[in-house]
PyMOL Python script that loads the backbone (N, CA, C, O; Angstrom):
from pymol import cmd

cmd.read_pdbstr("""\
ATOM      1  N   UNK A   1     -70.463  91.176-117.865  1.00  0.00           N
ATOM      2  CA  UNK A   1     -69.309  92.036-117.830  1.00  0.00           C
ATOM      3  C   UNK A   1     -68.946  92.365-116.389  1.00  0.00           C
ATOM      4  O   UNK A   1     -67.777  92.456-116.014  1.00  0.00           O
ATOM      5  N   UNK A   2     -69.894  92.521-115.680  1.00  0.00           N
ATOM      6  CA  UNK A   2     -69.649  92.826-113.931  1.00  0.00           C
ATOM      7  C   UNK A   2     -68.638  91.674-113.328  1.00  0.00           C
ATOM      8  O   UNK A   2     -67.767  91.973-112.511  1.00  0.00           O
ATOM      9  N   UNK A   3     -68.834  90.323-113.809  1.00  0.00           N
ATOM     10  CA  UNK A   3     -68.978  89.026-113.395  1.00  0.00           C
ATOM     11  C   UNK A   3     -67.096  89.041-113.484  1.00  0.00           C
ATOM     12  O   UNK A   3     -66.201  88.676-112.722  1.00  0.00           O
ATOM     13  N   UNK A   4     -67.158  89.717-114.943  1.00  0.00           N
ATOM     14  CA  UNK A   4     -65.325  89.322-115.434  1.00  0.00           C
ATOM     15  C   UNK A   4     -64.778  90.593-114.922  1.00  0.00           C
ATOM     16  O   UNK A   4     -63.570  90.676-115.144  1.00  0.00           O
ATOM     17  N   UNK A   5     -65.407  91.866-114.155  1.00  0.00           N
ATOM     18  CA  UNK A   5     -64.855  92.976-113.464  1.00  0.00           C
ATOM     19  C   UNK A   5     -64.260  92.587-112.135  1.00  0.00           C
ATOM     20  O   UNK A   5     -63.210  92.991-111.634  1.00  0.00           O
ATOM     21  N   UNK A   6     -65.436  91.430-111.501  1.00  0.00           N
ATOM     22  CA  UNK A   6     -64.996  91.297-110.212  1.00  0.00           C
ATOM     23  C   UNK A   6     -63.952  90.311-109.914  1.00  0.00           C
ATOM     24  O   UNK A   6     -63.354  90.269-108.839  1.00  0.00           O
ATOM     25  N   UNK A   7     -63.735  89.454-110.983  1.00  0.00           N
ATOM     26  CA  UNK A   7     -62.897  88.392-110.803  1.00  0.00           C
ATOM     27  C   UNK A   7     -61.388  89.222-111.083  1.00  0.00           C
ATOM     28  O   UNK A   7     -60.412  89.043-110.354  1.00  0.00           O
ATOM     29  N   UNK A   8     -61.388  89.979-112.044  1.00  0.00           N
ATOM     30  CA  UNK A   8     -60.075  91.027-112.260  1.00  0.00           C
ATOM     31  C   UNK A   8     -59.925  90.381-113.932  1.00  0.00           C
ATOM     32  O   UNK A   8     -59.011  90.830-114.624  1.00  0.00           O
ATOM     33  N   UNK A   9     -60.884  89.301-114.523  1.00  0.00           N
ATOM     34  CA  UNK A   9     -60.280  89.539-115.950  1.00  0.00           C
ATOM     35  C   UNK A   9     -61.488  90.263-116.617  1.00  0.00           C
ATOM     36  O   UNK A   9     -62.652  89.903-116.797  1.00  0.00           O
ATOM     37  N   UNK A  10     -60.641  91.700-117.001  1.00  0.00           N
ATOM     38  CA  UNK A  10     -61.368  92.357-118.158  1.00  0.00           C
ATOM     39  C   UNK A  10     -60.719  92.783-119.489  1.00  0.00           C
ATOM     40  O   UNK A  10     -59.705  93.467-119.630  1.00  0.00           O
ATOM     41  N   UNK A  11     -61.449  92.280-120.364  1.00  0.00           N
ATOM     42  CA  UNK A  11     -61.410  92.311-121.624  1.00  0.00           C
ATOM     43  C   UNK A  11     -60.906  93.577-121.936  1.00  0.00           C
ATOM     44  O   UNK A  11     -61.466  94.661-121.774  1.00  0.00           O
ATOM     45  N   UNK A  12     -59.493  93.281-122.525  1.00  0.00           N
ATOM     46  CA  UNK A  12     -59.101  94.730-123.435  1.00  0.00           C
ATOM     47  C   UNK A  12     -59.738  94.943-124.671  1.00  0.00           C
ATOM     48  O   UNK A  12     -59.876  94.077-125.536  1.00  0.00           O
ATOM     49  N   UNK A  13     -60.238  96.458-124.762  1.00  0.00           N
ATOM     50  CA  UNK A  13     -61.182  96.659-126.395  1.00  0.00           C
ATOM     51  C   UNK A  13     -60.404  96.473-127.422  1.00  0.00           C
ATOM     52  O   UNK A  13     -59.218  96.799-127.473  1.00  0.00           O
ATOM     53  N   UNK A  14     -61.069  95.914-128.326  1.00  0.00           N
ATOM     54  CA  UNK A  14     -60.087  95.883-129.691  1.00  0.00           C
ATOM     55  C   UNK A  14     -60.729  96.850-130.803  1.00  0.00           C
ATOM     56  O   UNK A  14     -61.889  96.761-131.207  1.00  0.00           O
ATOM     57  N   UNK A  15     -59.812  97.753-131.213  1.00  0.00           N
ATOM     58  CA  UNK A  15     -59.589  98.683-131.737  1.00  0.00           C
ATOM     59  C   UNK A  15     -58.886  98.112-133.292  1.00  0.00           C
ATOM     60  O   UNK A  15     -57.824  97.496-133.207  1.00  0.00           O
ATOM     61  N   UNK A  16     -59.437  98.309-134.539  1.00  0.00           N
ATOM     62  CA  UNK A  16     -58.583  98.293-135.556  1.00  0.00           C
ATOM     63  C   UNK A  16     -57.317  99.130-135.744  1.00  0.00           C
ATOM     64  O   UNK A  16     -57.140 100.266-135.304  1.00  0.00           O
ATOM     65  N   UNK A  17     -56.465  98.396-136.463  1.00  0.00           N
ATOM     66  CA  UNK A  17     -54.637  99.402-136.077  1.00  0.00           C
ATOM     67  C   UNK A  17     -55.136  99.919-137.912  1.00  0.00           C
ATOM     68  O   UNK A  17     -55.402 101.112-138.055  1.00  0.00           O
ATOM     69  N   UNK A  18     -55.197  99.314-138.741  1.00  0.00           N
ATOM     70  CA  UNK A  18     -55.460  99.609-140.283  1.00  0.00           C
ATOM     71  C   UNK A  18     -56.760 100.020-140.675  1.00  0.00           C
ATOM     72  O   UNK A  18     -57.781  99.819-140.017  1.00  0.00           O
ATOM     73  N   UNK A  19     -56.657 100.894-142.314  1.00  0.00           N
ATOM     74  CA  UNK A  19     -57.852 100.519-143.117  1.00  0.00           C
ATOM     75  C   UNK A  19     -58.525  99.579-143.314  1.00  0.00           C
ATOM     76  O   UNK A  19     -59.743  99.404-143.346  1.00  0.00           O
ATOM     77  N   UNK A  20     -57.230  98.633-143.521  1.00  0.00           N
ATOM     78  CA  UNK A  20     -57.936  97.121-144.022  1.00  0.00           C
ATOM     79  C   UNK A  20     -58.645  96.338-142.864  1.00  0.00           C
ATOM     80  O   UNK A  20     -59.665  95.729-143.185  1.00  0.00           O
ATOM     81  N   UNK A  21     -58.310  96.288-141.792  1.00  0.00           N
ATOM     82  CA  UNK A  21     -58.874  95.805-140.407  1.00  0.00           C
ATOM     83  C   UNK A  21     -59.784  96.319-140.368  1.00  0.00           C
ATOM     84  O   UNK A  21     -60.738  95.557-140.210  1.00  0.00           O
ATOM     85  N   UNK A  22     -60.130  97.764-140.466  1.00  0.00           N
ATOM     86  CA  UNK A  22     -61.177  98.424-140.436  1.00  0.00           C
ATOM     87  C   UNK A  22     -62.450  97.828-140.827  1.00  0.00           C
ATOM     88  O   UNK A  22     -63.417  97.400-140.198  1.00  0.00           O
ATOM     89  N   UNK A  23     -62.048  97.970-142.486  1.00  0.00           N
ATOM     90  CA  UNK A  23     -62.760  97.598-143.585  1.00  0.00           C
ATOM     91  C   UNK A  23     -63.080  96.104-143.146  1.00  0.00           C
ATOM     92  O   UNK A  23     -64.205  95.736-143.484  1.00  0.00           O
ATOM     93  N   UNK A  24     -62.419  95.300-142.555  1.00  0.00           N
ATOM     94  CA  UNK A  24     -62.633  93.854-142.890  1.00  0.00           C
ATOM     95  C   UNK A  24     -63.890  93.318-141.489  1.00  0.00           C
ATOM     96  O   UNK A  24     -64.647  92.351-141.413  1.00  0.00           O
ATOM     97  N   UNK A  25     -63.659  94.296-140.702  1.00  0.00           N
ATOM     98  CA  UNK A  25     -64.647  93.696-139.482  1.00  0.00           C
ATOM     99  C   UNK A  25     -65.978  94.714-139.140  1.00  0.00           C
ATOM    100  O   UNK A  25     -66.906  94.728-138.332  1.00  0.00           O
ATOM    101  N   UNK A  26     -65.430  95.640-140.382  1.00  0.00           N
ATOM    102  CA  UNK A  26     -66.877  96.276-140.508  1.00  0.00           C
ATOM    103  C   UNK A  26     -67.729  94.941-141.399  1.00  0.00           C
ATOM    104  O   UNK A  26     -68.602  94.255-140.866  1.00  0.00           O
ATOM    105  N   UNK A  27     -67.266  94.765-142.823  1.00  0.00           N
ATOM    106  CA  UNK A  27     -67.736  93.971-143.192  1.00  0.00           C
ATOM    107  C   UNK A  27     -68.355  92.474-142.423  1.00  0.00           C
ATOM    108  O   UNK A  27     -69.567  92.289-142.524  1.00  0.00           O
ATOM    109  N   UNK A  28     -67.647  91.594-141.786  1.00  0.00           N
ATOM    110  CA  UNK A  28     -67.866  90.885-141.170  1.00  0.00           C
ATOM    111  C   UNK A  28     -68.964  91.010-140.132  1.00  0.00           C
ATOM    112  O   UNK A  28     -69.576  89.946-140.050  1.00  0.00           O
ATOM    113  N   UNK A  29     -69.281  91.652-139.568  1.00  0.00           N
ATOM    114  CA  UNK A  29     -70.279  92.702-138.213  1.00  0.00           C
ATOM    115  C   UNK A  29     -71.542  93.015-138.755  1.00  0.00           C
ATOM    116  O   UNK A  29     -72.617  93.122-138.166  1.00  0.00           O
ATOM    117  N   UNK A  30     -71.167  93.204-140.453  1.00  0.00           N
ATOM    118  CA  UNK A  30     -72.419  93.648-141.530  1.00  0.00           C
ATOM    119  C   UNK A  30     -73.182  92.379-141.209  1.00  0.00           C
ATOM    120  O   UNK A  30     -74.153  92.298-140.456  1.00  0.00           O
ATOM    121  N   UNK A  31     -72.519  91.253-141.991  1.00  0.00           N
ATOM    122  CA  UNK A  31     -72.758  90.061-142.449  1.00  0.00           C
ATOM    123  C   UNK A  31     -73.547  89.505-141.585  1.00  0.00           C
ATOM    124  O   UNK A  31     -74.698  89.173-141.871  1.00  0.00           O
ATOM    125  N   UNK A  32     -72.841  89.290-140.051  1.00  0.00           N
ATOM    126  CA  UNK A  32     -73.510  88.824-138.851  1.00  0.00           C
ATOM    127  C   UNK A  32     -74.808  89.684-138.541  1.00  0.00           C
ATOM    128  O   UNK A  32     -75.845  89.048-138.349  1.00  0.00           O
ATOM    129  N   UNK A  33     -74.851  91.037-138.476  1.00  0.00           N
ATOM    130  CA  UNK A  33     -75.663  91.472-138.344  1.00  0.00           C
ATOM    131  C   UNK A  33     -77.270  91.814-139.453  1.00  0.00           C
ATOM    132  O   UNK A  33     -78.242  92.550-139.285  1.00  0.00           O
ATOM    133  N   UNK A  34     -76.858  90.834-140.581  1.00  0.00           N
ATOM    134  CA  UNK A  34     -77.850  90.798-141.401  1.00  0.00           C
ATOM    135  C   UNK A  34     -78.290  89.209-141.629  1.00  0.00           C
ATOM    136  O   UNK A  34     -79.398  88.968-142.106  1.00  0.00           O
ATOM    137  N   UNK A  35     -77.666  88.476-141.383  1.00  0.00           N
ATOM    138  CA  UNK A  35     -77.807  87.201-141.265  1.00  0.00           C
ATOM    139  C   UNK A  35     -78.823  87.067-139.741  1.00  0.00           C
ATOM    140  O   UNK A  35     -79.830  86.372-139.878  1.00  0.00           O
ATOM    141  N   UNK A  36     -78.634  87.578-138.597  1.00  0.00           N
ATOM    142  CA  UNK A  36     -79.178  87.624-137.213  1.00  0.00           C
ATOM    143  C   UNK A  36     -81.087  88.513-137.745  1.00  0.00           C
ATOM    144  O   UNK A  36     -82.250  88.376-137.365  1.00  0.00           O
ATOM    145  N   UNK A  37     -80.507  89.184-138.559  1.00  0.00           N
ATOM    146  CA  UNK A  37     -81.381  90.393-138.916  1.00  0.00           C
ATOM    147  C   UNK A  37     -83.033  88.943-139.687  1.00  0.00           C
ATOM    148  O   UNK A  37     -84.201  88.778-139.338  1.00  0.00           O
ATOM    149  N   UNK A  38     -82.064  88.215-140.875  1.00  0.00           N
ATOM    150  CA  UNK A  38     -83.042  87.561-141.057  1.00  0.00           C
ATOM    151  C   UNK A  38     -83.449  86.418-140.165  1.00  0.00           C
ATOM    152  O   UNK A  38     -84.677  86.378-140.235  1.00  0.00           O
ATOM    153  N   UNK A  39     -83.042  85.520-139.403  1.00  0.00           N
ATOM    154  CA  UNK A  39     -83.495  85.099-138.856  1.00  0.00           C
ATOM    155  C   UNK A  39     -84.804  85.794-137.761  1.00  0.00           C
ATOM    156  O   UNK A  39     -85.832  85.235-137.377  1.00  0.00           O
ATOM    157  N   UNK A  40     -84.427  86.854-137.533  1.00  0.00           N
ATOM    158  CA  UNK A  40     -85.526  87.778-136.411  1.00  0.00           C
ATOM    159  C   UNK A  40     -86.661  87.752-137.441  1.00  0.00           C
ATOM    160  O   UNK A  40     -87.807  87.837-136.999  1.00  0.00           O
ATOM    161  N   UNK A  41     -86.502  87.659-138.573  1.00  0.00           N
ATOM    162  CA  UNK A  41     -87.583  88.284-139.686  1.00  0.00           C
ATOM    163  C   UNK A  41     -88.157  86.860-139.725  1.00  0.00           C
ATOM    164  O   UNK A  41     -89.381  86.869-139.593  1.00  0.00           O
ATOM    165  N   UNK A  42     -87.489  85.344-139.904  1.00  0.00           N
ATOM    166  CA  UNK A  42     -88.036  84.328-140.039  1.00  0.00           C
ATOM    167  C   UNK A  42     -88.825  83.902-138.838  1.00  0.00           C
ATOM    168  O   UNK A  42     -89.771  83.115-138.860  1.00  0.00           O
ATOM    169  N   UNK A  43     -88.460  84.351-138.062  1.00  0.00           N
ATOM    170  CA  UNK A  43     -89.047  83.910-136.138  1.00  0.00           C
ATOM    171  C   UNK A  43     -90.205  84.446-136.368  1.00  0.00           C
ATOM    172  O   UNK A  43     -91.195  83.736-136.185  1.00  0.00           O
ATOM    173  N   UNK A  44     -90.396  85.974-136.872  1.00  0.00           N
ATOM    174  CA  UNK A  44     -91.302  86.732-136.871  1.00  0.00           C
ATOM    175  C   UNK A  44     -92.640  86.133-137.254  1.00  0.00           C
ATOM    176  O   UNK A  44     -93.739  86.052-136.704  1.00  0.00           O
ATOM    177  N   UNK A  45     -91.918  85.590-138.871  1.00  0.00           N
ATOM    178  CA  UNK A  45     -92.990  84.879-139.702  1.00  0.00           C
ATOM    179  C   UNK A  45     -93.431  83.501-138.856  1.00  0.00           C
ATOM    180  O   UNK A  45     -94.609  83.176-139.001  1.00  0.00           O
ATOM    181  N   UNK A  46     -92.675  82.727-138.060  1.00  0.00           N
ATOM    182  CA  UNK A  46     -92.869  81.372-137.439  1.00  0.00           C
ATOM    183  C   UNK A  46     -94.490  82.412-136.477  1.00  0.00           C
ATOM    184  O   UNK A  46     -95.626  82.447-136.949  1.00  0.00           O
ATOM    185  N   UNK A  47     -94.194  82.886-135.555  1.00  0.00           N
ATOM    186  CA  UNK A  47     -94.880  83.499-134.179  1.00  0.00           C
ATOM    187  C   UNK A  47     -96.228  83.836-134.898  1.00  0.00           C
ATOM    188  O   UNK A  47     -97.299  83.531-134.373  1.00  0.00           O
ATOM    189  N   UNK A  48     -96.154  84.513-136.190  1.00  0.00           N
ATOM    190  CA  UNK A  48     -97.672  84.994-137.020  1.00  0.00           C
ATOM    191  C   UNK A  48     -97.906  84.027-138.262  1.00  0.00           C
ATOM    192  O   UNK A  48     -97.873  84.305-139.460  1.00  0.00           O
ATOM    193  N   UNK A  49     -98.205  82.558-137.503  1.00  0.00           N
ATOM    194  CA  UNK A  49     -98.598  81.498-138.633  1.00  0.00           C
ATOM    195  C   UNK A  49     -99.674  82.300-139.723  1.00  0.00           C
ATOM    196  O   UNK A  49     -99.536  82.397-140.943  1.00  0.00           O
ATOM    197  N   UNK A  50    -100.729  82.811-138.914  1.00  0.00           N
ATOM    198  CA  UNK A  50    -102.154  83.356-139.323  1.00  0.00           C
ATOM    199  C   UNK A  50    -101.734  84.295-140.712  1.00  0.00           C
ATOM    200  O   UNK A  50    -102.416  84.285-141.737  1.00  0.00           O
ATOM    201  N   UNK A  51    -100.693  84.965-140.568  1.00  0.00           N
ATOM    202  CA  UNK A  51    -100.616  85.922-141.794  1.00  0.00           C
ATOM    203  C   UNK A  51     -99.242  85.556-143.003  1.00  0.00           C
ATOM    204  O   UNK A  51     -98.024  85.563-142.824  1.00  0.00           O
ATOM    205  N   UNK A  52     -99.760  85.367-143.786  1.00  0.00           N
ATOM    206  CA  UNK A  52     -98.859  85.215-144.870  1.00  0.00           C
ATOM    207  C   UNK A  52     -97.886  86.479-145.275  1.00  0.00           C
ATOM    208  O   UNK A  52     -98.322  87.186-146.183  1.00  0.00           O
ATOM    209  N   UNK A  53     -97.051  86.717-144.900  1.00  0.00           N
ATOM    210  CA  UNK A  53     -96.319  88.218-144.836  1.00  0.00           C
ATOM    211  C   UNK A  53     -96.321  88.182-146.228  1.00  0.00           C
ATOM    212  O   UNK A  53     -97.268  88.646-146.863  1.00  0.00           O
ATOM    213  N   UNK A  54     -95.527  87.767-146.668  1.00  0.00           N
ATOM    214  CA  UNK A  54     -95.479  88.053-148.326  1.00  0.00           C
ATOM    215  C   UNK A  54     -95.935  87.842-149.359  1.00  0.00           C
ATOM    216  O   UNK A  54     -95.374  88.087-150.427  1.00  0.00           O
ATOM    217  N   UNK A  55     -97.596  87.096-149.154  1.00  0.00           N
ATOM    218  CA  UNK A  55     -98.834  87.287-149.862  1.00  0.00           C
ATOM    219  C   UNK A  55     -99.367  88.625-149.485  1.00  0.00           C
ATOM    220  O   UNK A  55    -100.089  89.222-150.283  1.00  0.00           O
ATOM    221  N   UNK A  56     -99.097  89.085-148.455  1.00  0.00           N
ATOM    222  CA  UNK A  56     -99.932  90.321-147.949  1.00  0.00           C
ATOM    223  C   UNK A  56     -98.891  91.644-148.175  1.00  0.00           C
ATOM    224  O   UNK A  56     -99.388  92.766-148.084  1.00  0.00           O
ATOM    225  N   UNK A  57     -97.840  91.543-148.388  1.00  0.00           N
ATOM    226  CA  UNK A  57     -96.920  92.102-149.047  1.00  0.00           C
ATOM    227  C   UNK A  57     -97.121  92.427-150.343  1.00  0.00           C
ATOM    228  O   UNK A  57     -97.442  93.550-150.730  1.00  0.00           O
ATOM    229  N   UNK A  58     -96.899  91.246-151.193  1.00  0.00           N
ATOM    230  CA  UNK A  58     -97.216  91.166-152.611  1.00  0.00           C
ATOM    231  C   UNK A  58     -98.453  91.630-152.755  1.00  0.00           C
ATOM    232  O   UNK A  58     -98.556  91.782-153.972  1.00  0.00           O
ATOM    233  N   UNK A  59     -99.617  91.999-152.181  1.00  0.00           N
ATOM    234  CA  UNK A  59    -100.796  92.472-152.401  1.00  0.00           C
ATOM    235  C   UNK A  59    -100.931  94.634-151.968  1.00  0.00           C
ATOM    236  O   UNK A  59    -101.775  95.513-152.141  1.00  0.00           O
ATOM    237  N   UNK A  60     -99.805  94.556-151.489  1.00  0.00           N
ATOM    238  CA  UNK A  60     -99.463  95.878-150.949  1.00  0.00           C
ATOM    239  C   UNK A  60    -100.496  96.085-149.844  1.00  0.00           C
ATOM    240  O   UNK A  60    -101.414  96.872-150.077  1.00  0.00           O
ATOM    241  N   UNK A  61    -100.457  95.615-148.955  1.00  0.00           N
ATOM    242  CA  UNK A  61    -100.566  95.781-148.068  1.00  0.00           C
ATOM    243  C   UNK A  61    -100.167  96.678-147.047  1.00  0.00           C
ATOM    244  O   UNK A  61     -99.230  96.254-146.370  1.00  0.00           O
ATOM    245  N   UNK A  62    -100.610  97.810-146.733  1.00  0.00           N
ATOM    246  CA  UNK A  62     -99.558  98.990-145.736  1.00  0.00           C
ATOM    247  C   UNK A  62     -99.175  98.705-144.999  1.00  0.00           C
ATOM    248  O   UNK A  62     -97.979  98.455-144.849  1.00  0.00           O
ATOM    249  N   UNK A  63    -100.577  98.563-143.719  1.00  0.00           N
ATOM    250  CA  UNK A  63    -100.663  98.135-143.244  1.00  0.00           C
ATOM    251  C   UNK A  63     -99.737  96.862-142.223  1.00  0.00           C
ATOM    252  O   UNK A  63     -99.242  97.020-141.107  1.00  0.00           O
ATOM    253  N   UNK A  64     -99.748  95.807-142.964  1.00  0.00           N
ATOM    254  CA  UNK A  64     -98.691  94.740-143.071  1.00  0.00           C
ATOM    255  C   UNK A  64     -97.543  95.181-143.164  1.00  0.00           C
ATOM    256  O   UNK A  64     -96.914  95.044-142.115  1.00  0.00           O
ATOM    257  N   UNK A  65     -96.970  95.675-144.007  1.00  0.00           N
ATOM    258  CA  UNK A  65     -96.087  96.411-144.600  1.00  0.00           C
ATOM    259  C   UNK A  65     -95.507  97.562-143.527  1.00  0.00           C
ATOM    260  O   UNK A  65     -94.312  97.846-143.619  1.00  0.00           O
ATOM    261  N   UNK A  66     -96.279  98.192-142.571  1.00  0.00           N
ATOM    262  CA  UNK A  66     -95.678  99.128-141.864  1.00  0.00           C
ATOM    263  C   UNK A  66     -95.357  98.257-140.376  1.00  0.00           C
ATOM    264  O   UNK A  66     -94.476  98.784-139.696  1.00  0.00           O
ATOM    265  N   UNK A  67     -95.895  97.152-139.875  1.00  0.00           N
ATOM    266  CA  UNK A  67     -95.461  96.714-138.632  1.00  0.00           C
ATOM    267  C   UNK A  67     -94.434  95.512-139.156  1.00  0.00           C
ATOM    268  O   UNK A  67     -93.799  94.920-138.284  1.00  0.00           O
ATOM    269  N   UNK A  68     -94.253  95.138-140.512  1.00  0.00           N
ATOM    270  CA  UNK A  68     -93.092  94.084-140.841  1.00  0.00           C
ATOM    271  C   UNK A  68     -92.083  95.157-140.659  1.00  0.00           C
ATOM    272  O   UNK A  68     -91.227  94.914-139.808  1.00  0.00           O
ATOM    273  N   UNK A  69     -91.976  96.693-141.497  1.00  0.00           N
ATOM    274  CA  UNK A  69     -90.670  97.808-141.263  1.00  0.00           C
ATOM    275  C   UNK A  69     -90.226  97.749-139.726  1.00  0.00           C
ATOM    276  O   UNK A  69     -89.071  97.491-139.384  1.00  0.00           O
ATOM    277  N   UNK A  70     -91.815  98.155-138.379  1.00  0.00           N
ATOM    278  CA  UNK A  70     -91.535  98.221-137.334  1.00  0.00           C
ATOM    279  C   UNK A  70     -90.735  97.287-136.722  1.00  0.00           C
ATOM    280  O   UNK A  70     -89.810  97.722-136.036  1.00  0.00           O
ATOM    281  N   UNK A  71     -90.942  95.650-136.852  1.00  0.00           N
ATOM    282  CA  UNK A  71     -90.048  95.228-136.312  1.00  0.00           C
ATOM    283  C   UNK A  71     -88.758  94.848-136.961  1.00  0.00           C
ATOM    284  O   UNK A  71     -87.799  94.206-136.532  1.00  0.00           O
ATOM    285  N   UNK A  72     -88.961  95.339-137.951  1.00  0.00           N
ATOM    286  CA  UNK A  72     -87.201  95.065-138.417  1.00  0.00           C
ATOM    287  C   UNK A  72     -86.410  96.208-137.958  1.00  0.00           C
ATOM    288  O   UNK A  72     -85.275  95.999-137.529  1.00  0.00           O
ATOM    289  N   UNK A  73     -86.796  97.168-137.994  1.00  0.00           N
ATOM    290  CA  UNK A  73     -86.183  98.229-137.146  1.00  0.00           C
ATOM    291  C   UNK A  73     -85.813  98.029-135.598  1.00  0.00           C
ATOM    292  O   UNK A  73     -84.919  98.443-134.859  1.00  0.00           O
ATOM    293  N   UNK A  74     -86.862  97.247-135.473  1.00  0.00           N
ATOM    294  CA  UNK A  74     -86.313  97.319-133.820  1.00  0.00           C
ATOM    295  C   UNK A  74     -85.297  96.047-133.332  1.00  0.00           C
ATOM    296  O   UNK A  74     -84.542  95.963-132.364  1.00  0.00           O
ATOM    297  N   UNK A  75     -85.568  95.217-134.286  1.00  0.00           N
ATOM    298  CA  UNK A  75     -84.253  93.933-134.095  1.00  0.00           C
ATOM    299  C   UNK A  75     -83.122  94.414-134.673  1.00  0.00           C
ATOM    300  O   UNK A  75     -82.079  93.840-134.359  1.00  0.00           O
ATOM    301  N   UNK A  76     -83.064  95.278-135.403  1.00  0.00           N
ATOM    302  CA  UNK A  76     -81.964  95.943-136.150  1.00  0.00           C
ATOM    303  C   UNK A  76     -81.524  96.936-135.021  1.00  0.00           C
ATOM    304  O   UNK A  76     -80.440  96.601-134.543  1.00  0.00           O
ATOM    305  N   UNK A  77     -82.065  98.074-134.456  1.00  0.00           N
ATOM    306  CA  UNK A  77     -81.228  98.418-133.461  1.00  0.00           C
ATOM    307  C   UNK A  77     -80.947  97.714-132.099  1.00  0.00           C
ATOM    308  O   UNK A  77     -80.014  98.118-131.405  1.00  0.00           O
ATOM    309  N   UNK A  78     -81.813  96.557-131.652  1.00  0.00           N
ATOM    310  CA  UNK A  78     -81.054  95.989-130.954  1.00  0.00           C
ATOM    311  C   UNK A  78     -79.551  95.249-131.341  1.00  0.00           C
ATOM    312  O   UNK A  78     -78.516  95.323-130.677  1.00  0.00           O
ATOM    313  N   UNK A  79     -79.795  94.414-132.799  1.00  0.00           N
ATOM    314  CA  UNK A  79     -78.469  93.558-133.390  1.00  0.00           C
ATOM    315  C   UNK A  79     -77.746  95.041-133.130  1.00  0.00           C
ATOM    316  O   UNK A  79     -77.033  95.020-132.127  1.00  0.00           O
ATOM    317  N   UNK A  80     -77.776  96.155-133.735  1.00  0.00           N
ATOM    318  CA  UNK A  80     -76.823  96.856-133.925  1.00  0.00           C
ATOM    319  C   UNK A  80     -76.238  97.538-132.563  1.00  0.00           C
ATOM    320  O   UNK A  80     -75.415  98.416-132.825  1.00  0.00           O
ATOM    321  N   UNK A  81     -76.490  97.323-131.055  1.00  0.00           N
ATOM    322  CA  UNK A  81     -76.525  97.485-129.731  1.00  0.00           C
ATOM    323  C   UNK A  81     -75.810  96.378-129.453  1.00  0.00           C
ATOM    324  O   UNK A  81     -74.636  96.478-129.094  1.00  0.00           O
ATOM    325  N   UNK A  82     -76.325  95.378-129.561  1.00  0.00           N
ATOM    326  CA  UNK A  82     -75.537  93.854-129.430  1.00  0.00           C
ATOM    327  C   UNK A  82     -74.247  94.223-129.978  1.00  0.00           C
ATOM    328  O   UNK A  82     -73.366  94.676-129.248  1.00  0.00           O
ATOM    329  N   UNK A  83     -74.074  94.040-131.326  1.00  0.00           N
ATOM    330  CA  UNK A  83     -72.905  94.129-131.674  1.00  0.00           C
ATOM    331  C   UNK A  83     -72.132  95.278-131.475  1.00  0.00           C
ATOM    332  O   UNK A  83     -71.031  94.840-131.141  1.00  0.00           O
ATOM    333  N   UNK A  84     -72.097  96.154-131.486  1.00  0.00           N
ATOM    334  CA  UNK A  84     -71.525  97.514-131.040  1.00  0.00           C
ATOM    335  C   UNK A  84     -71.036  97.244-129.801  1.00  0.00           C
ATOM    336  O   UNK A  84     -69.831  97.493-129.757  1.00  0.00           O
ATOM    337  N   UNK A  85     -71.561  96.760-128.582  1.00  0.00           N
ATOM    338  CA  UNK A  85     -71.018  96.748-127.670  1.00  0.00           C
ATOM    339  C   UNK A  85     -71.340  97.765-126.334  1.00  0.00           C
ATOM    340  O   UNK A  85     -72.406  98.371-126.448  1.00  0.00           O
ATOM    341  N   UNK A  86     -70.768  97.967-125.406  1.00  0.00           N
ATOM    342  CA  UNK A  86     -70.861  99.064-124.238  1.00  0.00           C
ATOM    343  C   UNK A  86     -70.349 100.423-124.751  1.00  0.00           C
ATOM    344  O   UNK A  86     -69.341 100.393-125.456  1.00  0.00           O
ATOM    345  N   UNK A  87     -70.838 101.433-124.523  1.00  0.00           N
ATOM    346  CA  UNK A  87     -70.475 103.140-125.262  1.00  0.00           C
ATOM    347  C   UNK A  87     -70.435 103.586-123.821  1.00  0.00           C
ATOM    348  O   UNK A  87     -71.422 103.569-123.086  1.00  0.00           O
ATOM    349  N   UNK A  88     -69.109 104.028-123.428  1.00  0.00           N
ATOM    350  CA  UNK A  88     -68.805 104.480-122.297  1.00  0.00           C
ATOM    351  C   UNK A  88     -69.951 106.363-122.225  1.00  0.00           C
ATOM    352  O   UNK A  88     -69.888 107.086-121.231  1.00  0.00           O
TER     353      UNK A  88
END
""", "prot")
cmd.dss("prot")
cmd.show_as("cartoon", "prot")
cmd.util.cbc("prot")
cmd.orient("prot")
């Protein structure tokens, strides 16, 4: 963003004018951001060959179960940082 400040092109924000715009790129933003959401969850599972998440899941596992929540939470507020954008 610095890069397109110094050259002089900066991006005008886009703002929905409607409900329906509203509605339609909330939805869309969902989508991306849950689709991104599972892939972080599939990477997850690639990086921890050793543990079967959802044998150890299906066994109730807390444990398991409380650091699979931890990082979905935390790729989730990053996706949701990513997509959101700069907050003046």
């Amino acid at each position: 963003m610095l890069f397109l400040a110094t050259t002089g092109i900066v991006p005008a924000p886009w703002h929905p004018h409607t409900m329906v715009e509203a509605l339609i790129s909330a939805t869309i933003f969902g989508v991306v951001g849950l689709v991104i959401l599972l892939i972080g969850f599939k990477l997850f599972e690639w990086i921890t060959p050793k543990v079967d998440i959802e044998r150890e899941l299906a066994e109730k596992n807390v444990a398991v179960a409380i650091v699979v929540a931890g990082f979905m939470l935390a790729i989730g507020f990053v996706i949701a940082r990513t997509i959101g954008g700069e907050r003046p």
